[in-house]
ZAPA-505807 format. One record per residue (C-alpha): z, x, y; chain; residue in one letter. Coordinates in nm, 2 decimals. Layout:
+--------+--------+--------+--------+---------+
:      z :      x :      y : cadena : residuo :
+--------+--------+--------+--------+---------+
:      Z :      X :      Y :      A :       A :
...
+--------+--------+--------+--------+---------+
***
This chain:
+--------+--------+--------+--------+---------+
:      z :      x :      y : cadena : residuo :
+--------+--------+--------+--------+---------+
:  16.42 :  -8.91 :  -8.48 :      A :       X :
:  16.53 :  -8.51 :  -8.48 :      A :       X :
:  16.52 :  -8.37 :  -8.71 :      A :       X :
:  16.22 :  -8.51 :  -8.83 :      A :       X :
:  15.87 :  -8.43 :  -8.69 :      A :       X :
:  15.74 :  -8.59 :  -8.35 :      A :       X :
:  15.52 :  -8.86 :  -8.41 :      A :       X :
:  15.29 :  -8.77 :  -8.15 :      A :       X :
:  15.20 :  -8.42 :  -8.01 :      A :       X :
:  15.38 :  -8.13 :  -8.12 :      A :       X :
:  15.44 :  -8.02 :  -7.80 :      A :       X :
:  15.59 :  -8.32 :  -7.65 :      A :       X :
:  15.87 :  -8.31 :  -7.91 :      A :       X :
:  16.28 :  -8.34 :  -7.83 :      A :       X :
:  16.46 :  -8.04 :  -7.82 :      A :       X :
:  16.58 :  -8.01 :  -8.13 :      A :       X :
:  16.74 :  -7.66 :  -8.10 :      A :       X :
:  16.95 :  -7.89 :  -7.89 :      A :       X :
:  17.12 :  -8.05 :  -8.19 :      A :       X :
:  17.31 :  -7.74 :  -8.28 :      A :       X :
:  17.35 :  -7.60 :  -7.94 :      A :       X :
:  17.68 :  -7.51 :  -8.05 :      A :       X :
:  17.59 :  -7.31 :  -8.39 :      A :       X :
:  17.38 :  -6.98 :  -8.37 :      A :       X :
:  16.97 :  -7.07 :  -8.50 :      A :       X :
:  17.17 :  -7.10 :  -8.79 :      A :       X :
:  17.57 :  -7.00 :  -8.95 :      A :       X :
:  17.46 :  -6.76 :  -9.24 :      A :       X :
:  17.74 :  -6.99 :  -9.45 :      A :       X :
:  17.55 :  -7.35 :  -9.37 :      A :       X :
:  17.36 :  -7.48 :  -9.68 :      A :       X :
:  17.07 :  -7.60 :  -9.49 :      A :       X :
:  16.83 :  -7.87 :  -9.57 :      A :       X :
:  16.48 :  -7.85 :  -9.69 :      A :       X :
:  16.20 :  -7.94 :  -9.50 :      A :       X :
:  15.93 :  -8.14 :  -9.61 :      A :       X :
:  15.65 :  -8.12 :  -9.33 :      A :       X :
:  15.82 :  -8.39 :  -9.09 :      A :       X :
:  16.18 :  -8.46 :  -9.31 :      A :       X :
:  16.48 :  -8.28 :  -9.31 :      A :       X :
:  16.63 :  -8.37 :  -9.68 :      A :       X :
:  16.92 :  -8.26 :  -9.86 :      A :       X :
:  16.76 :  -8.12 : -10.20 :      A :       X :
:  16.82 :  -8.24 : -10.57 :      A :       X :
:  16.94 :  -7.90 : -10.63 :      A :       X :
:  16.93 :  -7.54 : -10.62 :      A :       X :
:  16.70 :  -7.31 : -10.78 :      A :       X :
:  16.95 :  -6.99 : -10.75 :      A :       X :
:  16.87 :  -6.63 : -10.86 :      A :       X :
:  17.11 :  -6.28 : -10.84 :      A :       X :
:  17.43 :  -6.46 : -10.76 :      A :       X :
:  17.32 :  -6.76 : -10.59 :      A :       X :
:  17.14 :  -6.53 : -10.27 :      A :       X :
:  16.82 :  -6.62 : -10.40 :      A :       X :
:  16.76 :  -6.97 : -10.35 :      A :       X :
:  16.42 :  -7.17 : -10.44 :      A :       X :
:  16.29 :  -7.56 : -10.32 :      A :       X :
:  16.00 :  -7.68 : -10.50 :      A :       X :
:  15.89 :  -7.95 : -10.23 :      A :       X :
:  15.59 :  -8.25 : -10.31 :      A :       X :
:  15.48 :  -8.51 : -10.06 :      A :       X :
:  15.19 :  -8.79 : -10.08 :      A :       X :
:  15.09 :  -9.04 :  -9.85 :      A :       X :
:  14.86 :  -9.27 :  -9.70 :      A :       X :
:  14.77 :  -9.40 :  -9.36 :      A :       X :
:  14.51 :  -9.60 :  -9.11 :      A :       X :
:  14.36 :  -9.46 :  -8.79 :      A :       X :
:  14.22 :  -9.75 :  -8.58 :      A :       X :
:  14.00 :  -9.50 :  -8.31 :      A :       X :
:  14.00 :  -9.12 :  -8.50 :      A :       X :
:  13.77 :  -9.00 :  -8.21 :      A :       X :
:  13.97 :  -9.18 :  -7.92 :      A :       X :
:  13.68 :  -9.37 :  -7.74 :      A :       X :
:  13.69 :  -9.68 :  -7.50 :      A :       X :
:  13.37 :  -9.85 :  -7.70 :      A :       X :
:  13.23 :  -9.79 :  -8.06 :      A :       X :
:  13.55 :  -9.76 :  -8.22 :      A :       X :
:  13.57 :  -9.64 :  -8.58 :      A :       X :
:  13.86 :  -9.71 :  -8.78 :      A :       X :
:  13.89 :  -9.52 :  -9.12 :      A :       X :
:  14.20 :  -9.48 :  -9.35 :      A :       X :
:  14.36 :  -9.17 :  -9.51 :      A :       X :
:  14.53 :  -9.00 :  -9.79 :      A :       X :
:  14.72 :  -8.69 :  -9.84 :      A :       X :
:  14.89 :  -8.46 : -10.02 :      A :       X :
:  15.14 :  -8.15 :  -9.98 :      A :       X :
:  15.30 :  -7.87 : -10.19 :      A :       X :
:  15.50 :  -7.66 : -10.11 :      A :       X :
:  15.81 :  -7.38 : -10.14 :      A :       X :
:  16.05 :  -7.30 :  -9.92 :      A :       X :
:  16.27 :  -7.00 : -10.01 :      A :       X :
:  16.59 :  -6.84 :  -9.91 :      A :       X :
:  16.72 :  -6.49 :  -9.96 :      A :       X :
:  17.07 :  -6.41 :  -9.81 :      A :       X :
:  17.03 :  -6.02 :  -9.81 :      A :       X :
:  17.39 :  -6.01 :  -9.73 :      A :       X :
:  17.68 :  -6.15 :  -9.56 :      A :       X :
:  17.53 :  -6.12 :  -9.25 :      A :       X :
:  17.14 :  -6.16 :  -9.32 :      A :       X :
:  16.97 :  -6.39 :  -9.39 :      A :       X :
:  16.53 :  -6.42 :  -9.49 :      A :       X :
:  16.39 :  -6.81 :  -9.54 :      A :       X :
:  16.03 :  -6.84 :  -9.59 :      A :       X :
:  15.87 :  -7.20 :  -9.61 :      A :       X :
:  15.45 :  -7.26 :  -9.75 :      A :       X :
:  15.27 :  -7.60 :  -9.73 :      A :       X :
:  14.96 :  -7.68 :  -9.85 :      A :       X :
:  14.82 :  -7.98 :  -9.75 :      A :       X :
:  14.52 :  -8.20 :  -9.78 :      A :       X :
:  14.37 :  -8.47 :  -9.57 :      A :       X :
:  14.10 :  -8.67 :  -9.74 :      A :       X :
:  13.97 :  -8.97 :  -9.49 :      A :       X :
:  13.81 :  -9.27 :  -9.68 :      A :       X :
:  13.48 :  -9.30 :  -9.46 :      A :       X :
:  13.46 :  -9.02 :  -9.21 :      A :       X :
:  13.42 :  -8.75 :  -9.48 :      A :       X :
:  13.38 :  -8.47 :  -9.19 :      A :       X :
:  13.68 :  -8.49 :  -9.10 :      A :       X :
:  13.86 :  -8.39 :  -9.42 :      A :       X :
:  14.09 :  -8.09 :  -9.43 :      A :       X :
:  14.27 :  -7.89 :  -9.60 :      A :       X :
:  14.50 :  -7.71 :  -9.41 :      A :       X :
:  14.92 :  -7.67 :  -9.40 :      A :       X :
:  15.16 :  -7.42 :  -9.25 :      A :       X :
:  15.36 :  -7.13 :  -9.38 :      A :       X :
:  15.66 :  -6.95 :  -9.19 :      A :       X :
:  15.91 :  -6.63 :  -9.26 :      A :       X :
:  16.21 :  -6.57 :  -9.08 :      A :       X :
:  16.46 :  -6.33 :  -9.07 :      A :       X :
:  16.81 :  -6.32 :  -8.93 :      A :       X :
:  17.07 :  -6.07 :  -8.87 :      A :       X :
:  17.39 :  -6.17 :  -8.74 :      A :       X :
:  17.68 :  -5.89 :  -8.72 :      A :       X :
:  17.97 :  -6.11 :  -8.65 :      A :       X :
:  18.07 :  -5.93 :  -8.31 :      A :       X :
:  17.80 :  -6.14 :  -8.12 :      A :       X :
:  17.51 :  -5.97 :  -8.19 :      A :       X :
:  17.25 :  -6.19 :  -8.35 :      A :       X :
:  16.85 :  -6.00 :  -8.38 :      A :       X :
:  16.56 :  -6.27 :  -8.53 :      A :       X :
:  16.22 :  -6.25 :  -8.60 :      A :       X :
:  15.97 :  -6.47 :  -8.69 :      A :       X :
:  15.55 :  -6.52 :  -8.86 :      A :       X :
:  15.40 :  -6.85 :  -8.88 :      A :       X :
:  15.04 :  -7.01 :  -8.93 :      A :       X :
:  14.95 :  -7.33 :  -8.93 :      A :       X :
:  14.59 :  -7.50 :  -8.98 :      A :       X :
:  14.61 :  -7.87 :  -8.80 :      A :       X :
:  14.39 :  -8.13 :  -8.70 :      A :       X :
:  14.65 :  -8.32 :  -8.41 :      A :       X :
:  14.51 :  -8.50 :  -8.17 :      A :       X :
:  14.47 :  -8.30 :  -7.83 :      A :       X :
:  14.66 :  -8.39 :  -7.54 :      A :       X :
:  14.37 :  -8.41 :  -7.25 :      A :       X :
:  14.20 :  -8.64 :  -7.46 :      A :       X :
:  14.38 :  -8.78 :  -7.79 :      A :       X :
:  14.07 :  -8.65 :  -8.02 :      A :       X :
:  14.14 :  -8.50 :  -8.39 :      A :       X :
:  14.03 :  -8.11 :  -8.34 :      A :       X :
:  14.10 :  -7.91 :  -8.64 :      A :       X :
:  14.25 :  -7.57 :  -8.53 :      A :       X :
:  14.44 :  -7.29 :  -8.68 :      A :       X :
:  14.76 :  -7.14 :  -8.47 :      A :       X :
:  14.94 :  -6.82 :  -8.58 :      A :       X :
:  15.25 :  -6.70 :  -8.38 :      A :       X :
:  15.54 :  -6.42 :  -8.41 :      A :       X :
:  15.83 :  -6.29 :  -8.22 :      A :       X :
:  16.13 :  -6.10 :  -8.24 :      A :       X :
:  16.48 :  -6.16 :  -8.02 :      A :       X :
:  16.82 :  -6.03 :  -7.94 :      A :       X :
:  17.06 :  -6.28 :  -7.81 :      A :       X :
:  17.42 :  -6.09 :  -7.77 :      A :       X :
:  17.73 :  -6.30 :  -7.69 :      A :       X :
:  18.06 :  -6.18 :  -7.55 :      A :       X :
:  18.36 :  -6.32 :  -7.43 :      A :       X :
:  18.23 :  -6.49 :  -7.12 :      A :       X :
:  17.85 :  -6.25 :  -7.09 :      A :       X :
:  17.55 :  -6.42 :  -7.28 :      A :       X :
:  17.22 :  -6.20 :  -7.28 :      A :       X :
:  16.94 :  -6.28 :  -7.50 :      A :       X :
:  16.57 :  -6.18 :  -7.48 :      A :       X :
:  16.24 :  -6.18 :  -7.64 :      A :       X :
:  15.89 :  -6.15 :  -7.73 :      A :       X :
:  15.61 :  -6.45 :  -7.86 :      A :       X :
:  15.30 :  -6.38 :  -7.96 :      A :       X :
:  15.07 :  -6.70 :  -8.00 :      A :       X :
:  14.72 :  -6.69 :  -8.12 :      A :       X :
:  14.49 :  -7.05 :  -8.16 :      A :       X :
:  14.19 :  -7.02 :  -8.28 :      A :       X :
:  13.94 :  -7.39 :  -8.28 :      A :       X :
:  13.75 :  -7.51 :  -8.57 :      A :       X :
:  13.58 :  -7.79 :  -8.45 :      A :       X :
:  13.38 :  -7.77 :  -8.04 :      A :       X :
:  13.42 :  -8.01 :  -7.79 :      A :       X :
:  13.30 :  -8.29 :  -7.56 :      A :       X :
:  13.22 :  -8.04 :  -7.33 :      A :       X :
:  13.34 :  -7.67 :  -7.45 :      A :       X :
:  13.28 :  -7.48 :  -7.79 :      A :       X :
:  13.54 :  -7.36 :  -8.02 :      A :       X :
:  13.40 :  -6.99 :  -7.96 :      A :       X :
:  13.53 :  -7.01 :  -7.63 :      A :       X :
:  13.85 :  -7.19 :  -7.67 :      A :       X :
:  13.99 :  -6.93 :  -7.89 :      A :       X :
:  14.30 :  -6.80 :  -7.66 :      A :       X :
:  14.61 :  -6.54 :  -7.74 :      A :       X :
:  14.90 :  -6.58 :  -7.52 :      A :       X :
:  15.18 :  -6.27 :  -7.50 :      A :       X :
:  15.50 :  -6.40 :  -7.37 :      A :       X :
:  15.83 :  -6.20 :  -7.31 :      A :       X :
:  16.13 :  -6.31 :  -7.17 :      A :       X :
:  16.49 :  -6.24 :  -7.07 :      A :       X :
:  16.82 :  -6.47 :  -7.00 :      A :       X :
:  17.18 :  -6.39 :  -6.87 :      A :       X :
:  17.44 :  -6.67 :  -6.91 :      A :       X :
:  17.79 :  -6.74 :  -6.85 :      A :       X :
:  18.02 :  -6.91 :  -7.07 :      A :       X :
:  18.26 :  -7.08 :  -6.87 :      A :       X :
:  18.41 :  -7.31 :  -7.16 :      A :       X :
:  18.37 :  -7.25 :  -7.55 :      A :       X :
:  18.07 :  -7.53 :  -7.50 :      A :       X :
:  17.90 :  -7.52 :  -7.19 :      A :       X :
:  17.71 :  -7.19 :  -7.01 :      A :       X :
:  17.52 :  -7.15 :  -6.69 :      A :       X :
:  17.23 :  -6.93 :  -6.73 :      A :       X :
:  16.93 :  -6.77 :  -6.57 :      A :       X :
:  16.59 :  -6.74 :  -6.70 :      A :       X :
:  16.26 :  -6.53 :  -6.62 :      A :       X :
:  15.95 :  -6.60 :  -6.84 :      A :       X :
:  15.62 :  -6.39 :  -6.82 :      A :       X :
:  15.32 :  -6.46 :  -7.00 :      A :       X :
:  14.99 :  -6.30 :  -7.04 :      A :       X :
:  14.71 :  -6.56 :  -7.14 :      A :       X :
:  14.38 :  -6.39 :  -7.25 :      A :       X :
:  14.01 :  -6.58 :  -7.39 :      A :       X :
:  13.85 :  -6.32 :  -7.60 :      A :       X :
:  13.54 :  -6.48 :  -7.52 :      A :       X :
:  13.61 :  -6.55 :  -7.12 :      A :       X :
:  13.37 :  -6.77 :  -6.92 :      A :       X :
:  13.38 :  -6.97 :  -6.62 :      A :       X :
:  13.53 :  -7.25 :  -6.80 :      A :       X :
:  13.83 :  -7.08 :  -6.97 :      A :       X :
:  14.00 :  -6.82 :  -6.76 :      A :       X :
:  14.22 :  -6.50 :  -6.80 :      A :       X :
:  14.57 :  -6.58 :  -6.62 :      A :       X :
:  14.89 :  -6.42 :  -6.59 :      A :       X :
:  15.25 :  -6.63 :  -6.53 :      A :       X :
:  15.60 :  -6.64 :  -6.44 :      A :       X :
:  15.85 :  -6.90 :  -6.49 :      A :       X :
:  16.21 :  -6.82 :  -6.33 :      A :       X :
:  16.44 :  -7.08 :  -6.40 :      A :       X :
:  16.81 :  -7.16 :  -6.43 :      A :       X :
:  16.99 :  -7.41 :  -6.65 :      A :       X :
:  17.30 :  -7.57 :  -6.81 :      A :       X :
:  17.42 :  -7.66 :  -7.15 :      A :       X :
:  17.73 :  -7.81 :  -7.29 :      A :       X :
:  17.85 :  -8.06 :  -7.53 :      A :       X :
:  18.08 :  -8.30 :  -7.29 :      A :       X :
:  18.21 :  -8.42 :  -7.60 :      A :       X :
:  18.22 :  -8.39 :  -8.02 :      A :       X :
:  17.87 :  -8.61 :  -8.04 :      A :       X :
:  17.69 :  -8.51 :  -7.71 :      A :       X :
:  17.51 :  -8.26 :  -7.63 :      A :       X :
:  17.32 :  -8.18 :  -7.33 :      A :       X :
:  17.06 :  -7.94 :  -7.16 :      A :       X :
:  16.90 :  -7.88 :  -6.79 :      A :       X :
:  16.67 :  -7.64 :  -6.70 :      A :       X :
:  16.50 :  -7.63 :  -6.40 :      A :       X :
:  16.26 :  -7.41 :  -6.18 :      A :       X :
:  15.91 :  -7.28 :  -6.08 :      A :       X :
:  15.58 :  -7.18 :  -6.28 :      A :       X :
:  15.33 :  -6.94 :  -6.07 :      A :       X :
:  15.00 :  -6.88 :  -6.30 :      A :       X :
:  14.73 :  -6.63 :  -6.18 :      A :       X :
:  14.34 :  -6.68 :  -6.28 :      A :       X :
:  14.08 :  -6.43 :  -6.27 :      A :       X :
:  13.90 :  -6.68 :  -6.06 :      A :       X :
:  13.83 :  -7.02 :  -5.95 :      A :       X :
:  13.72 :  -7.28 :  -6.27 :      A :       X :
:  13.35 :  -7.29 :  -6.29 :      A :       X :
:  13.34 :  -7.03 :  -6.01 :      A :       X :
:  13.39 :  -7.29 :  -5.74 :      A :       X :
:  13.61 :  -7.24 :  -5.50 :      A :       X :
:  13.63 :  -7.57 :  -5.40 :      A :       X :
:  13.83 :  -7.63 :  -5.70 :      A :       X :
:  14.11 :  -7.42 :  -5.48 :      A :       X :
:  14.31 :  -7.29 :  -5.80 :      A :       X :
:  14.27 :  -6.96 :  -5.85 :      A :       X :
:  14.64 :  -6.95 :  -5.86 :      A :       X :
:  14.87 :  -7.23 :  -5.91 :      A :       X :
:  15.27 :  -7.28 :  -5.80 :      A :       X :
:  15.36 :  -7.61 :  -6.00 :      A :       X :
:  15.77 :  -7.73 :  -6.10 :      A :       X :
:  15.91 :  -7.61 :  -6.44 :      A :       X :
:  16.18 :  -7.84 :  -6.63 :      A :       X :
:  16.30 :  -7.89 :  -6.94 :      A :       X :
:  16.60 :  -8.23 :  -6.96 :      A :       X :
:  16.74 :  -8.31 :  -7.29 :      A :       X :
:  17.03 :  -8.51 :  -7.40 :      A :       X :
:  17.15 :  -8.62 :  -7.74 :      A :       X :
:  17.36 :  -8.84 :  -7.89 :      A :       X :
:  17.51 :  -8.86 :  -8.23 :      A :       X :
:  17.81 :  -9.18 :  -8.25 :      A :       X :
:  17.81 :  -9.13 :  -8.63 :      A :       X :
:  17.66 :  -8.89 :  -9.00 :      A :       X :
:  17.30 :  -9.06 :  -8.96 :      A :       X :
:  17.22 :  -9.16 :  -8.63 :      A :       X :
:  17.16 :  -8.99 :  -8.31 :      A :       X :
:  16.95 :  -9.10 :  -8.00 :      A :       X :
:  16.80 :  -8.82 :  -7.79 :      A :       X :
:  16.63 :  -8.82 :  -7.41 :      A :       X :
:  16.38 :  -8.56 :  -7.32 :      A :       X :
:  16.22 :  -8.50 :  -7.01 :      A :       X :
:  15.96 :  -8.17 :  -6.91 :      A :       X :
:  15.73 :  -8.03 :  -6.70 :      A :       X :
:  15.51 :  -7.73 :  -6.68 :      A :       X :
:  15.16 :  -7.59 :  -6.68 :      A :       X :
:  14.90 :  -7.65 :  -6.98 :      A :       X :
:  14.56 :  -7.54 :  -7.07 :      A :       X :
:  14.27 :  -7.77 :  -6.93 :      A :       X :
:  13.89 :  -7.85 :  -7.00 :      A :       X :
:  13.82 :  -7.93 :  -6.68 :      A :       X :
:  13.96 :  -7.70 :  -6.47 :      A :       X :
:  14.20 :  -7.38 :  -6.50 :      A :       X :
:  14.51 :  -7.54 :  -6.62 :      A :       X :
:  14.68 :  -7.89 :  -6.57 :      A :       X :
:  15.03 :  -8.04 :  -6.47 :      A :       X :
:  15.18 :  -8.20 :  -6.81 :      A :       X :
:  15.48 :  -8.39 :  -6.69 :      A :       X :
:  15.67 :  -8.65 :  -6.92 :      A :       X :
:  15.99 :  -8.83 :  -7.08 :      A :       X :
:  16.02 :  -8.93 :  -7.45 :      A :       X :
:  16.32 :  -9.15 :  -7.65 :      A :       X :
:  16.39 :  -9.12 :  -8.03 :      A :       X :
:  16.61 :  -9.28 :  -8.21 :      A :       X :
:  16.75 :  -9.26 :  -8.53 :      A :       X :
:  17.00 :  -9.53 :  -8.68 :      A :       X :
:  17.13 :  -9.58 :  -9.03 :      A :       X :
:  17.13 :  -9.96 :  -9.12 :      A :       X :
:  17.26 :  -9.87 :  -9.49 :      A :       X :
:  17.39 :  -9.56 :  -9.66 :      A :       X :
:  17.05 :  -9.46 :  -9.75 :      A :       X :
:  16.85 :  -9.71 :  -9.49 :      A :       X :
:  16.72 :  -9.63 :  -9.14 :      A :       X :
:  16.55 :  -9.74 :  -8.90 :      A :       X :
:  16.30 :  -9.53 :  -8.63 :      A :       X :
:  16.20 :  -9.56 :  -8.29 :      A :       X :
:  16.04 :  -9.32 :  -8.05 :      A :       X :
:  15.87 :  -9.45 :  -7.72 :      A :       X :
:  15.71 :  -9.18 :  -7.47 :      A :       X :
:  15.50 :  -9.14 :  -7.18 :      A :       X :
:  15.35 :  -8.84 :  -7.03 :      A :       X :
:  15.04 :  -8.74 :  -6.75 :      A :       X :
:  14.84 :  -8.48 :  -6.68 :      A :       X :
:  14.72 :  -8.35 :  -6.37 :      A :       X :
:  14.44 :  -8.07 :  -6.28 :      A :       X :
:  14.45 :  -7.79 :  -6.10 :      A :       X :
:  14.18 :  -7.88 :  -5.88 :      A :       X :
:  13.82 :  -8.05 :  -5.84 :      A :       X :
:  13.47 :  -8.01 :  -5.72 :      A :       X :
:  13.38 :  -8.14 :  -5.37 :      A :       X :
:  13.36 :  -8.48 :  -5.38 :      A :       X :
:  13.50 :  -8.55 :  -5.72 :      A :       X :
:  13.85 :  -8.69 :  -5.80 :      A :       X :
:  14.12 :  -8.46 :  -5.94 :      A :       X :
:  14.16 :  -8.54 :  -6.31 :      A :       X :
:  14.42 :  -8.70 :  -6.42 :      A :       X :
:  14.52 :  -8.91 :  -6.77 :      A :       X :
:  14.83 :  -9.12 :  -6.83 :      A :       X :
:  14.98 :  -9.17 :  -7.17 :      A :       X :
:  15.25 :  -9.36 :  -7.31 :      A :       X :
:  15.28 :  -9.45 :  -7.72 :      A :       X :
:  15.58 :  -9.60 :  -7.89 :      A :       X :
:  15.64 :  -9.57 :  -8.28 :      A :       X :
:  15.86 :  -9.83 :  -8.54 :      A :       X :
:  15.93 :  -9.71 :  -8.83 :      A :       X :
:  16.16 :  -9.75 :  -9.14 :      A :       X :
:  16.31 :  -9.48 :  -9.36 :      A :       X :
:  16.51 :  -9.52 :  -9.72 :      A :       X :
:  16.63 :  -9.25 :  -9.97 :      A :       X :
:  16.61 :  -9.30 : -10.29 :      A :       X :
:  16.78 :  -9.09 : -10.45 :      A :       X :
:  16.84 :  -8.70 : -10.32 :      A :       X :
:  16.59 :  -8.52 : -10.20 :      A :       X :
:  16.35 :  -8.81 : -10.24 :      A :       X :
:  16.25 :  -9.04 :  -9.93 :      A :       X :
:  16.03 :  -9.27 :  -9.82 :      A :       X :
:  15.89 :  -9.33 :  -9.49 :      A :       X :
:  15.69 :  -9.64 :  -9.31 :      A :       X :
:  15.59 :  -9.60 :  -8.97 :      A :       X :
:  15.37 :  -9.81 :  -8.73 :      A :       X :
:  15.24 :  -9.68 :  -8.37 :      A :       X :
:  15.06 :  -9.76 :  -8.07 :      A :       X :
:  14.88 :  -9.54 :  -7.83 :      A :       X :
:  14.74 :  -9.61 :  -7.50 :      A :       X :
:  14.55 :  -9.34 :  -7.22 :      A :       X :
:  14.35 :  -9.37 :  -6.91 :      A :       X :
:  14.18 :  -9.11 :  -6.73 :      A :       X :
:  14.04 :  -9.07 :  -6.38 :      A :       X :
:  13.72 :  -8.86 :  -6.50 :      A :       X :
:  13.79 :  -8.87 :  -6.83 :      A :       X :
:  13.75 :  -9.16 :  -7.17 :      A :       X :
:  14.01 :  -9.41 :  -7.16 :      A :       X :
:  14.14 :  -9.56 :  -7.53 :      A :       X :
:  14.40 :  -9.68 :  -7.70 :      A :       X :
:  14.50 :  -9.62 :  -8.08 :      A :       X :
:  14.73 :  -9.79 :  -8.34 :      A :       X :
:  14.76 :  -9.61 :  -8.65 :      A :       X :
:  15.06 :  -9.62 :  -8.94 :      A :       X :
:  15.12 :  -9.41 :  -9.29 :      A :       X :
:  15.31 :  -9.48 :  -9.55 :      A :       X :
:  15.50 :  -9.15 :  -9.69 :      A :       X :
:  15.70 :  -9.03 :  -9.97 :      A :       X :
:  15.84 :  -8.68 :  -9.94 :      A :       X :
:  16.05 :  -8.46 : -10.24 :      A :       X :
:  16.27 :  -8.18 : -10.24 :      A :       X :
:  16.32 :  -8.04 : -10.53 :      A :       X :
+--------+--------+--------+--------+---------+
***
């Protein structure tokens, strides 16, 4: 389904950087197409200022959809429907022939029929800039916020939450040489506490630098190494949610075997340090953590329209019930065009987390997920689409609630 958004966790989604692994994070010549929260659509038209570098999309989207479990529990089930709403602008200044400075705002609204509490208004909003001196040298950086309510992966409840992030990079190419590096920063801050932690305590930054050298052995495919370090800080620290430092060193491929496939392998280690054992036990045995890293992705594209990507991953997450967990996982999409301006959806996925550790005589936490999606898409008309998707979710846990979920939304999206 890539471009579009995920229909599940943000996290778990397809690589979609790997859909233009052969184009820089993007040709300052492309005309690129606006997106609409979850689509990617070619706009009515252009908005242009000062000789076209100025370029404006107006964006609209309304919607509605059903939850049947909004607080993901085994018995008592509530069901409620939804509707929402989104404006937006997204913005693009070409400074020159080899910058580029896109900014994108949403503001959206999420008004449930019967559980009032849990209406929001929330959105995202995003500026980048790209410089790119047509020797090889290509220097980014990036702002975002976003306010969100997605369900959380260790127990599929709605927990409205506001993440902010920034980051600048270097990635320099040469003839054969690739080196690239960076710095993230990532700030969450919760809205909502709970089953059993606050959203005082929750609140996390995460500082994350790292640094790649590839070679480029064909004009499409590169062997690289990786090293990843991350500092991961709780302003309000307890027992519960701990301080921890971490490395990931990895190496990987990429190349595009032919003209419609792409493909990506990373592979390695993650080694996290806590400040201390969860809860202060030591029984729990994970005041440090060596667990696998990898990131699998392949995609397909036979024709303009359709594309079918794999995605497989593993590495280290927060946890609620104990210092971090194991998130491992594979998910399909698919994307095929029936008709010029019909097509049809499909994303199936399944995923499992695993603690750190576990008081004496108590199982290690673990849940099991797997969801699949069906869904229909139609344009009708240029920078106007409409979107019907249907979805079921299923979880069990050792510790932990077990439930399952359908849920569906009907979704009309306009780019102006």
């Amino acid at each position: 389904m890539t471009p579009h958004r995920p229909l599940l966790r943000p996290h778990l989604r397809p690589v979609a950087a790997l859909l233009a692994i052969a184009a820089t994070v993007t040709a300052l010549d492309a005309p690129p197409q606006v997106t609409v929260r979850d689509f990617a659509l070619d706009p009515m038209g252009n908005l242009a200022f000062h000789d076209d570098r100025v370029v404006l999309h107006p964006k609209l989207l309304l919607g509605a959809g059903a939850d049947s479990n909004v607080y993901a529990t085994k018995t008592d089930r509530i069901q409620d429907c939804y509707f929402e709403a989104l404006a937006g602008l997204e913005a693009r200044y070409d400074i020159g022939d080899s910058q580029r400075l896109t900014g994108n705002l949403e503001i959206e609204s999420k008004r449930w029929v019967k559980e009032e509490d849990r209406d929001m208004i929330g959105g995202r909003g995003r500026l980048d800039w790209l410089h790119n001196d047509g020797a090889g040298l290509e220097t980014r950086a990036t702002a975002g916020y976003a306010r969100i309510d997605d369900p959380l992966v260790e127990s599929g409840v709605r927990i409205e939450r506001g993440v902010g992030d920034g980051g600048i990079g270097v990635d320099w190419e040469g003839r054969t040489l690739r080196l690239a590096g960076g710095l993230a920063f990532v700030g969450e801050k919760y809205f909502d506490d709970g089953i059993n932690w606050t959203a005082e305590e929750r609140r996390n930054q995460r500082l994350t630098a790292d640094a790649t050298a590839g070679w480029r052995y064909a004009s499409d495919a590169e062997t690289y190494a990786r090293i990843v370090g991350d500092a991961w800080r709780y302003p309000d620290e307890t027992s519960r949610f701990r301080n921890s430092n971490g490395v990931q060193a990895l190496a990987g491929w990429r190349a595009a075997p032919s003209t419609r496939t792409k493909v990506l392998a990373e592979l390695g280690v993650e080694y996290r340090a806590y400040s201390g054992y969860y809860l202060d036990d030591s029984n729990y045995g994970d005041d440090h953590t060596l667990t696998p890293a990898a990131d699998l992705s392949a995609a397909y594209l036979w024709e303009e329209g359709s594309s079918a990507t794999l995605h497989g991953y593993s590495h280290m997450v927060g946890s609620t019930t104990s210092n971090g967990s194991l998130l491992y996982g594979a998910a399909a999409d698919l994307r095929y065009r029936l008709r010029t301006k019909a097509f049809l959806l499909a994303q199936v996925q399944t995923y499992h987390l695993t603690d750190s550790g576990s008081a004496v005589g108590v199982p290690v936490e673990e849940r099991a997920t797997n969801a699949g999606h069906l869904g229909a898409e139609y344009l009708l008309r240029e920078g106007v689409a409409v979107r019907l998707i249907g979805g079921y979710e299923q979880s069990w846990a050792q510790l932990g609630e077990d439930y399952e979920r359908w849920s569906g939304s009907l979704v009309t999206a306009v780019a102006f």
